[in-house]
PDB file of N, CA, C and O in Angstrom:
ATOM      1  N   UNK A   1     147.258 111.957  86.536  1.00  0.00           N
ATOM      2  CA  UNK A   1     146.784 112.588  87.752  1.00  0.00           C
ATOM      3  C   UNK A   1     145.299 112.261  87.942  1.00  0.00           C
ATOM      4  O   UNK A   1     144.475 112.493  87.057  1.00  0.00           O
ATOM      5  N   UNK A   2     144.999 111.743  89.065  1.00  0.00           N
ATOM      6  CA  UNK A   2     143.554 111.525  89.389  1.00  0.00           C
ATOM      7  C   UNK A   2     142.890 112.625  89.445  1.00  0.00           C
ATOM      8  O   UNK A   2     143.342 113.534  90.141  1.00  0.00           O
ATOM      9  N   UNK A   3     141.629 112.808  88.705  1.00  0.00           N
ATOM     10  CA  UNK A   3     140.390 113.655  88.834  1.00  0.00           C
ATOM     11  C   UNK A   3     139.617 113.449  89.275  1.00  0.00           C
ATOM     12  O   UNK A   3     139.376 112.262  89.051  1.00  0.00           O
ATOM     13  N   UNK A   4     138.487 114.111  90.232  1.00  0.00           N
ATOM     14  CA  UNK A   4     137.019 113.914  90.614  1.00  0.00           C
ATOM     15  C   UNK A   4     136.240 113.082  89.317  1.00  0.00           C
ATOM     16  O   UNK A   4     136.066 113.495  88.171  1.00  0.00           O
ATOM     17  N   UNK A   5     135.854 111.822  89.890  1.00  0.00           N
ATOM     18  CA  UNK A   5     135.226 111.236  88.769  1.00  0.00           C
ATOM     19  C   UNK A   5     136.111 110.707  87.812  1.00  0.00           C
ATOM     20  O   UNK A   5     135.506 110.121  86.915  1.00  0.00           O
ATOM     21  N   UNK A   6     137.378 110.709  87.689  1.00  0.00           N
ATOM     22  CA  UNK A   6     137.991 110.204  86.790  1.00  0.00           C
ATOM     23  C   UNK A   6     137.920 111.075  85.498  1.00  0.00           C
ATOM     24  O   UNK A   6     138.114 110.368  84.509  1.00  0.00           O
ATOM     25  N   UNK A   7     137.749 112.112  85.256  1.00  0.00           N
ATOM     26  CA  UNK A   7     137.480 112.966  84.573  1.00  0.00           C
ATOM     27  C   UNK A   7     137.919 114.224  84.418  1.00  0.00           C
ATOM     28  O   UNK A   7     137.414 115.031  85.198  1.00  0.00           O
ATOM     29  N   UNK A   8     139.151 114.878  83.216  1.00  0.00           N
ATOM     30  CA  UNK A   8     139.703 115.878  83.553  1.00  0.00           C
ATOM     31  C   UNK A   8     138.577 117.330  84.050  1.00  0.00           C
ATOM     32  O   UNK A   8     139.107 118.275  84.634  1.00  0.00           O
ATOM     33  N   UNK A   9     137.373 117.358  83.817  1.00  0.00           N
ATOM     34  CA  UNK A   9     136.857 118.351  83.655  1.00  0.00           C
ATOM     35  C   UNK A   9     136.259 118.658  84.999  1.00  0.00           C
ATOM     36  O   UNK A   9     136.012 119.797  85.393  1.00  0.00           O
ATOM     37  N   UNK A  10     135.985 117.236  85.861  1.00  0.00           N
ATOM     38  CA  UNK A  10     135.635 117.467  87.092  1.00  0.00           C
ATOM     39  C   UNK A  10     134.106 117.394  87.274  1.00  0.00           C
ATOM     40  O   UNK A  10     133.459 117.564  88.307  1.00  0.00           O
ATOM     41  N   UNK A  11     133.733 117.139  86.189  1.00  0.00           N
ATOM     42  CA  UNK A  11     132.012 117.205  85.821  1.00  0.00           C
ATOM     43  C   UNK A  11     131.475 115.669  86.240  1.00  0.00           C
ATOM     44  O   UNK A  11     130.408 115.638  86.854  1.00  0.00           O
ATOM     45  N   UNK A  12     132.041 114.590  85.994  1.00  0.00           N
ATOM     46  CA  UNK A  12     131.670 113.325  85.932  1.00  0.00           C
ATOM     47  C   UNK A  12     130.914 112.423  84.819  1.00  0.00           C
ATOM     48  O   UNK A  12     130.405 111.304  84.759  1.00  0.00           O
ATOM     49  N   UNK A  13     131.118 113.483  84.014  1.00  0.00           N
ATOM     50  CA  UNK A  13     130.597 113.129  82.853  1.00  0.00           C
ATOM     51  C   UNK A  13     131.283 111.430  82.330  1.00  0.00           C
ATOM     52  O   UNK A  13     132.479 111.167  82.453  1.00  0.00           O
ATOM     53  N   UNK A  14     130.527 110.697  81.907  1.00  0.00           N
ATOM     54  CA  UNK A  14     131.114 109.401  81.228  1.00  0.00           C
ATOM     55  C   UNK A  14     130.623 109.089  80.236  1.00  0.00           C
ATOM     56  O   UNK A  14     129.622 108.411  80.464  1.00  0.00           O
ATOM     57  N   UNK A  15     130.788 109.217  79.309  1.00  0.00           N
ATOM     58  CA  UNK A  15     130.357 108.390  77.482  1.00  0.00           C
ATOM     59  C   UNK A  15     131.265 107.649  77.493  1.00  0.00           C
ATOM     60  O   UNK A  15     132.488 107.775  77.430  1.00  0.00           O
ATOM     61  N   UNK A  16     129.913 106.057  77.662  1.00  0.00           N
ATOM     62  CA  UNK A  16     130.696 104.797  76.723  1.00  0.00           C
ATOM     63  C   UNK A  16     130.884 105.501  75.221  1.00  0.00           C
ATOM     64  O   UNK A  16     130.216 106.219  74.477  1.00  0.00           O
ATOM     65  N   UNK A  17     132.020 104.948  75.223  1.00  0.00           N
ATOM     66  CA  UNK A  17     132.881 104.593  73.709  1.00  0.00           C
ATOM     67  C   UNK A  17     131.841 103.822  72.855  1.00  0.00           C
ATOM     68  O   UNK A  17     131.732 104.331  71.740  1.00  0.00           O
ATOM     69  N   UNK A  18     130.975 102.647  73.071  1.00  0.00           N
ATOM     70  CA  UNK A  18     130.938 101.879  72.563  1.00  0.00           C
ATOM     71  C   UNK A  18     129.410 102.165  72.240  1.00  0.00           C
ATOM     72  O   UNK A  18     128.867 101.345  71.500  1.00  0.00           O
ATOM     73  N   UNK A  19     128.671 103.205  72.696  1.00  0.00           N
ATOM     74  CA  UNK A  19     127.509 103.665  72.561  1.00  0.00           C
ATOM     75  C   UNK A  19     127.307 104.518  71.381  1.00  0.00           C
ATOM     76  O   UNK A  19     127.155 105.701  71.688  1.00  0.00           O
ATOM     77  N   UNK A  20     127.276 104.347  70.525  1.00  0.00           N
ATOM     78  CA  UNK A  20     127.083 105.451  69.440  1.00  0.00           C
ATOM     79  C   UNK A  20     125.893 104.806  68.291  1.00  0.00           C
ATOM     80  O   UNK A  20     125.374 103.695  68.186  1.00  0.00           O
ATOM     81  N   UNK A  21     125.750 106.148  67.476  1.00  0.00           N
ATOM     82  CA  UNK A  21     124.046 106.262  66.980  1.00  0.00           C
ATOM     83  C   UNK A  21     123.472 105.228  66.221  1.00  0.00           C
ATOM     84  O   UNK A  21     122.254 105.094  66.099  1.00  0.00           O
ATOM     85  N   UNK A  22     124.816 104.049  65.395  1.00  0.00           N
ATOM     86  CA  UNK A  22     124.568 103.078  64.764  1.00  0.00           C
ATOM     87  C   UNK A  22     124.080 102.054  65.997  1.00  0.00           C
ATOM     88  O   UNK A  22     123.004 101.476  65.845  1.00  0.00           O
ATOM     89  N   UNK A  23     125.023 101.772  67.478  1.00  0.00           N
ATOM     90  CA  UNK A  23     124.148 100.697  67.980  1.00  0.00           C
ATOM     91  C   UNK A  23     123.033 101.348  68.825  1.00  0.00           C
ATOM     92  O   UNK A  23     122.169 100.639  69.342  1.00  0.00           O
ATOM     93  N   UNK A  24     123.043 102.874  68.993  1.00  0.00           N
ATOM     94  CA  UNK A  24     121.304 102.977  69.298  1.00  0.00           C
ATOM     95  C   UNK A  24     120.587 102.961  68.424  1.00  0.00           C
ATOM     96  O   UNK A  24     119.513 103.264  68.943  1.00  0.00           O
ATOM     97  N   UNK A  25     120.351 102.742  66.939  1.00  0.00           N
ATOM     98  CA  UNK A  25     119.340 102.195  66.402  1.00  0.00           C
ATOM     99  C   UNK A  25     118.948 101.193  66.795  1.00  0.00           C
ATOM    100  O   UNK A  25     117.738 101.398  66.893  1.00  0.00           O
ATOM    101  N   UNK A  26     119.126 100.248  67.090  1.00  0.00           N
ATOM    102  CA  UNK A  26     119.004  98.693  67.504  1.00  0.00           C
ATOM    103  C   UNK A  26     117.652  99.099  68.606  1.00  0.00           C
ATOM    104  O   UNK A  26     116.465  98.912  68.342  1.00  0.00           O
ATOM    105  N   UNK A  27     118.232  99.727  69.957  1.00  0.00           N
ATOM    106  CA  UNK A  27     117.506  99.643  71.101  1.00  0.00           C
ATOM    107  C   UNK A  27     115.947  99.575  70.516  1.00  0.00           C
ATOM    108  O   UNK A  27     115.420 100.009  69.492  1.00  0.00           O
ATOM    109  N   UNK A  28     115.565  98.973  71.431  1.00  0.00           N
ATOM    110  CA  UNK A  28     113.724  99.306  71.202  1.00  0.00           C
ATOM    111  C   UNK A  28     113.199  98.714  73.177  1.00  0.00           C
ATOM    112  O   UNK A  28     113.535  97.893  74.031  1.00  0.00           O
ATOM    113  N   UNK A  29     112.335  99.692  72.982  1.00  0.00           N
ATOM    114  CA  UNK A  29     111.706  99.790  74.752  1.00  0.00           C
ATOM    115  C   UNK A  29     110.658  98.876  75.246  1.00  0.00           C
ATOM    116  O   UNK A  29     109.537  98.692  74.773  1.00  0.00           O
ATOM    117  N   UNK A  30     111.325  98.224  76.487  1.00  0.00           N
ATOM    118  CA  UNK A  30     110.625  97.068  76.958  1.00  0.00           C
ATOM    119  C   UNK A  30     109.508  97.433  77.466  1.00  0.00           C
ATOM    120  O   UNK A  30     109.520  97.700  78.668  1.00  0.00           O
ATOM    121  N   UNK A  31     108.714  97.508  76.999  1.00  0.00           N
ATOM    122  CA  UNK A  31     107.083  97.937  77.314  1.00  0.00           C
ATOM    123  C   UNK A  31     106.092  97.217  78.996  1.00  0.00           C
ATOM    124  O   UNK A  31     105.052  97.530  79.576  1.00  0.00           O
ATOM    125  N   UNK A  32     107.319  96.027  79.222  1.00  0.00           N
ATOM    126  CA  UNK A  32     106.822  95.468  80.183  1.00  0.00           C
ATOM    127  C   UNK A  32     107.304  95.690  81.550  1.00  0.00           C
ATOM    128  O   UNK A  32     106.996  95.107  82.589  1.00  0.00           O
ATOM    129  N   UNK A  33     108.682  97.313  81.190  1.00  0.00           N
ATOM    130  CA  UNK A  33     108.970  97.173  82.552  1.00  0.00           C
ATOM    131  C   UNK A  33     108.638  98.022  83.377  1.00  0.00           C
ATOM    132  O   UNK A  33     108.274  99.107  82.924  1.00  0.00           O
ATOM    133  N   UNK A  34     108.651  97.787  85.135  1.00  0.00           N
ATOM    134  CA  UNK A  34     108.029  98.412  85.627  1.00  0.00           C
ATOM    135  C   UNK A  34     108.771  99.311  86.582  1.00  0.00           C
ATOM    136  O   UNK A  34     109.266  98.642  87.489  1.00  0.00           O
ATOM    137  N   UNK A  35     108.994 100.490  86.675  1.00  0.00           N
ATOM    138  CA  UNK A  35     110.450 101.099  87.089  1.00  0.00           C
ATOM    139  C   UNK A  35     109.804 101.918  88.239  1.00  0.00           C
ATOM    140  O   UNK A  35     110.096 103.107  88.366  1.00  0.00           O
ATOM    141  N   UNK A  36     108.886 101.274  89.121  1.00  0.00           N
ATOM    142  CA  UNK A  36     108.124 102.115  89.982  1.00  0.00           C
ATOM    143  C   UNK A  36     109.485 101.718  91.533  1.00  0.00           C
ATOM    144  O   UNK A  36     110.255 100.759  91.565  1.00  0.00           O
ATOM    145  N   UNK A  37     109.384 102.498  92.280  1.00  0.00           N
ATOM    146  CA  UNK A  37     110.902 102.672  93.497  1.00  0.00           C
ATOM    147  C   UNK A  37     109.931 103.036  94.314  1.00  0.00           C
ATOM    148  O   UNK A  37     108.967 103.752  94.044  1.00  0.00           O
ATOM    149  N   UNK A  38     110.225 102.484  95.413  1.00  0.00           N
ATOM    150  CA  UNK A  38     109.185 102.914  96.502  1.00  0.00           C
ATOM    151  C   UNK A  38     110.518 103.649  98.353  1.00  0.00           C
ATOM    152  O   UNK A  38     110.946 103.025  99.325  1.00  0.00           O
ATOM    153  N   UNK A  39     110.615 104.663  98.064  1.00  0.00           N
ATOM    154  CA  UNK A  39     111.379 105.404  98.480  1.00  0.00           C
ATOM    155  C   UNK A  39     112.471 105.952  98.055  1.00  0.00           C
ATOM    156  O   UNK A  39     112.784 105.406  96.997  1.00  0.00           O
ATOM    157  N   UNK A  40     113.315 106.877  98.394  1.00  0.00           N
ATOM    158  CA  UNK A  40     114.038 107.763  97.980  1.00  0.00           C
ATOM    159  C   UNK A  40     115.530 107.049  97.797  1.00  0.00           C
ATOM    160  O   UNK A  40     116.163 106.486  98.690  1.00  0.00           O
ATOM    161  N   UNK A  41     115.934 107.220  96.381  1.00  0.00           N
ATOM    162  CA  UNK A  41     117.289 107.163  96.113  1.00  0.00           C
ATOM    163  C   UNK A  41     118.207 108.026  96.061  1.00  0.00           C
ATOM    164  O   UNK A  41     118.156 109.045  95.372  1.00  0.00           O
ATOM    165  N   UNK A  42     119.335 107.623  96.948  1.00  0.00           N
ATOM    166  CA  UNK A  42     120.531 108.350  97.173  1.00  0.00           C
ATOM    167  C   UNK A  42     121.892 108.133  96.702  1.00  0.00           C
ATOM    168  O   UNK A  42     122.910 108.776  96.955  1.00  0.00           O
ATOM    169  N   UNK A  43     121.647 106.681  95.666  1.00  0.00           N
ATOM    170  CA  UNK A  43     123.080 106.489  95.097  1.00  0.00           C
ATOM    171  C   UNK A  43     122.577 106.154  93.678  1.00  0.00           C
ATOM    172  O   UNK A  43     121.453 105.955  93.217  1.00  0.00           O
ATOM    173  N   UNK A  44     124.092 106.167  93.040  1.00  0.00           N
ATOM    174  CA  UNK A  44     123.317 105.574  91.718  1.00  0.00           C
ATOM    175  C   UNK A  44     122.930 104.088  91.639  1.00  0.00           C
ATOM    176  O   UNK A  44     123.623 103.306  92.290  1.00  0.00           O
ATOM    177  N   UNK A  45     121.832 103.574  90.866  1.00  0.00           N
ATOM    178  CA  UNK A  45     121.512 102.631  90.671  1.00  0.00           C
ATOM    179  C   UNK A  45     122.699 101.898  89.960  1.00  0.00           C
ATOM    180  O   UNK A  45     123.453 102.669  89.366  1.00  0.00           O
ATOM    181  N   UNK A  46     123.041 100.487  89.892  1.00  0.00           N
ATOM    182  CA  UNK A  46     123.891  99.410  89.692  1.00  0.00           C
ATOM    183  C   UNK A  46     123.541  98.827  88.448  1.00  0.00           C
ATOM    184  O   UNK A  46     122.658  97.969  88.457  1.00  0.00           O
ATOM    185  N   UNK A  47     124.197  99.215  87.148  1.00  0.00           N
ATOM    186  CA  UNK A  47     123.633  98.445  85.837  1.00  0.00           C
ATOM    187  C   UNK A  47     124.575  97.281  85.619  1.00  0.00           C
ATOM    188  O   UNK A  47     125.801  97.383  85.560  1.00  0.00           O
ATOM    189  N   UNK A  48     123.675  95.841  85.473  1.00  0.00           N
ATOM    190  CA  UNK A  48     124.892  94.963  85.262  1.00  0.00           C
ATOM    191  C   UNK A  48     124.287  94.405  84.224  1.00  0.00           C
ATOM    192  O   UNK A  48     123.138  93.971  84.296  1.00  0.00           O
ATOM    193  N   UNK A  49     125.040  94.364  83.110  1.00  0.00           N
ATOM    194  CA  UNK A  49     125.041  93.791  81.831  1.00  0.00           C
ATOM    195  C   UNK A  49     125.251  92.455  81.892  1.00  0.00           C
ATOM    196  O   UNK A  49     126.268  91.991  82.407  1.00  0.00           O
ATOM    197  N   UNK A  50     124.043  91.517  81.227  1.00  0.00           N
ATOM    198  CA  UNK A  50     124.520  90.177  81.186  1.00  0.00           C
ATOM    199  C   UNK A  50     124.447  89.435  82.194  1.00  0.00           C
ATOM    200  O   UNK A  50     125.074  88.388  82.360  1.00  0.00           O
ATOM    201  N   UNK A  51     123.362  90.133  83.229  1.00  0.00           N
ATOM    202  CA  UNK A  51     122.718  89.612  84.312  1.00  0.00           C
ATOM    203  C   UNK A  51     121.820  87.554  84.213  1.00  0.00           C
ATOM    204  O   UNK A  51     121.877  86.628  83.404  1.00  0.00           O
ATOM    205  N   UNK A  52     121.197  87.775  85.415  1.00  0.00           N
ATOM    206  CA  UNK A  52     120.916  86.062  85.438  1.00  0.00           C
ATOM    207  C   UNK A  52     119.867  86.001  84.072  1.00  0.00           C
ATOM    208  O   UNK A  52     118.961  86.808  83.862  1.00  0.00           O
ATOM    209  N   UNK A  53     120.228  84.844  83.214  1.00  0.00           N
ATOM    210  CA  UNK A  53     119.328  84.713  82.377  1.00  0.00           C
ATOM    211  C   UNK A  53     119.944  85.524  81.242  1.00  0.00           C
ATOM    212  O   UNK A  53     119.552  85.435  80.078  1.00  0.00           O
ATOM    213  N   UNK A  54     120.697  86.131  81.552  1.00  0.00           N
ATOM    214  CA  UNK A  54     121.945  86.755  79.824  1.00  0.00           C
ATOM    215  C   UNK A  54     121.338  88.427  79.967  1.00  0.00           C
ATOM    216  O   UNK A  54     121.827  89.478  79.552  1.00  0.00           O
ATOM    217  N   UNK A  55     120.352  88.214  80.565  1.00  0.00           N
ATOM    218  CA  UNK A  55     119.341  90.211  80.606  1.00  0.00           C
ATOM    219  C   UNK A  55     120.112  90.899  81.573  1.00  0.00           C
ATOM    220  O   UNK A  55     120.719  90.447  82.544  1.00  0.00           O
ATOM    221  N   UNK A  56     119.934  92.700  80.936  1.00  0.00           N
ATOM    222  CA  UNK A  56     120.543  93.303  81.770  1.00  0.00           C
ATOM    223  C   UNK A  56     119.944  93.591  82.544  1.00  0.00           C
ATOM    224  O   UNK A  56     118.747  93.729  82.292  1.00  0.00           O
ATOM    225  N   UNK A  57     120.510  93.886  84.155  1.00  0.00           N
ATOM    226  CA  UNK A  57     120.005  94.116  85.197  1.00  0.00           C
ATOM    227  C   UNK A  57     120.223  95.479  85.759  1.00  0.00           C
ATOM    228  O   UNK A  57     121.127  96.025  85.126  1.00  0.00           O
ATOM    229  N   UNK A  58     119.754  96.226  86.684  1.00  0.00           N
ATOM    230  CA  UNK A  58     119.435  97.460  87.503  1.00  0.00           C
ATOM    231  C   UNK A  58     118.762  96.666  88.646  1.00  0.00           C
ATOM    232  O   UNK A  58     117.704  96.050  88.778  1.00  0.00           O
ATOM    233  N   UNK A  59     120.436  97.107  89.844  1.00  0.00           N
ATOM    234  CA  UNK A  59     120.046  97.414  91.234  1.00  0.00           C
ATOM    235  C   UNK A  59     120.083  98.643  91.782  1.00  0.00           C
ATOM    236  O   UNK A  59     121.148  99.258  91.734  1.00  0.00           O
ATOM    237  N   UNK A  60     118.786  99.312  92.487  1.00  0.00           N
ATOM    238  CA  UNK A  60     118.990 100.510  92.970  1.00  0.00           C
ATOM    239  C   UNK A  60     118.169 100.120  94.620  1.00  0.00           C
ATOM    240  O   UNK A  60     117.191  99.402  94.828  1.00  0.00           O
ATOM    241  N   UNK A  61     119.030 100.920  95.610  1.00  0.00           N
ATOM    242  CA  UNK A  61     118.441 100.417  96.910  1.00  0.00           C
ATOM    243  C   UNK A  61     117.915 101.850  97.600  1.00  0.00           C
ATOM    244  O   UNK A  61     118.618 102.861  97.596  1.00  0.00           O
ATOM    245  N   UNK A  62     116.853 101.804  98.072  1.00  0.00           N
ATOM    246  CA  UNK A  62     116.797 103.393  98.194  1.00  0.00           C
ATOM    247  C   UNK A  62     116.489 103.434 100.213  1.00  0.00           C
ATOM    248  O   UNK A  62     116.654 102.490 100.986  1.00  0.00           O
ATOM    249  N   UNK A  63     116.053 104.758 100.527  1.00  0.00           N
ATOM    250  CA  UNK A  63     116.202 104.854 101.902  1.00  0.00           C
ATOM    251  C   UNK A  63     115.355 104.452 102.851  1.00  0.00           C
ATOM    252  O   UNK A  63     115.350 104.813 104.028  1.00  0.00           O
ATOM    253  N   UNK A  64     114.082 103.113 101.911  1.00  0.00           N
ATOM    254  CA  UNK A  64     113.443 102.572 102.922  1.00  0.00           C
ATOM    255  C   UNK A  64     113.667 101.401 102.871  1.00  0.00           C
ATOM    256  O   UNK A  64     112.822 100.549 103.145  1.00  0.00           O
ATOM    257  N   UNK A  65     115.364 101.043 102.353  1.00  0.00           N
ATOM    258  CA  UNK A  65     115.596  99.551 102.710  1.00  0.00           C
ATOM    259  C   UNK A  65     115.086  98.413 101.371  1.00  0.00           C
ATOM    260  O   UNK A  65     115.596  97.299 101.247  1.00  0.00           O
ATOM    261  N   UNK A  66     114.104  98.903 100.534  1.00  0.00           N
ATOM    262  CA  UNK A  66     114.080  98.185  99.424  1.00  0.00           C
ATOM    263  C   UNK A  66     115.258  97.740  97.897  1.00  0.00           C
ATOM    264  O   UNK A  66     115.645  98.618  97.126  1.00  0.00           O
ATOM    265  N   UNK A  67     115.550  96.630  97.783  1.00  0.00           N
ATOM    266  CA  UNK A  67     116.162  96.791  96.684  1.00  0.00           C
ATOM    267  C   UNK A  67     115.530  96.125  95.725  1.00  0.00           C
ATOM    268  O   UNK A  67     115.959  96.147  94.572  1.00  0.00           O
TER     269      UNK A  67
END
């Protein structure tokens, strides 16, 4: 039976499976990025893994037309 969100609880909650505490040790923070948005977001941003150049990417388009 379909749920809001795909999710029996109705919350929308989603945990990757594949995220757990052994491969967040690994992560370490790109110090060079710059996550400044210049108007208001209304959807979720677009994470695509394995973007141009093998890096992951984030598209977010917000309500003054910038993406």
């Amino acid at each position: 039976m379909a749920q809001f969100h795909n999710h029996a609880s109705r919350d929308g909650l989603y945990i990757d499976s594949a995220f757990t505490p052994v491969a967040a040790a690994n992560l370490t923070r790109d110090l060079n990025f710059d996550g400044t948005i210049s108007g208001d977001v209304y959807a979720q941003p677009l994470y695509i893994e394995g973007g141009p150049g093998g890096r992951a990417m984030i598209i977010a388009v917000t309500q003054s037309n910038n993406v």
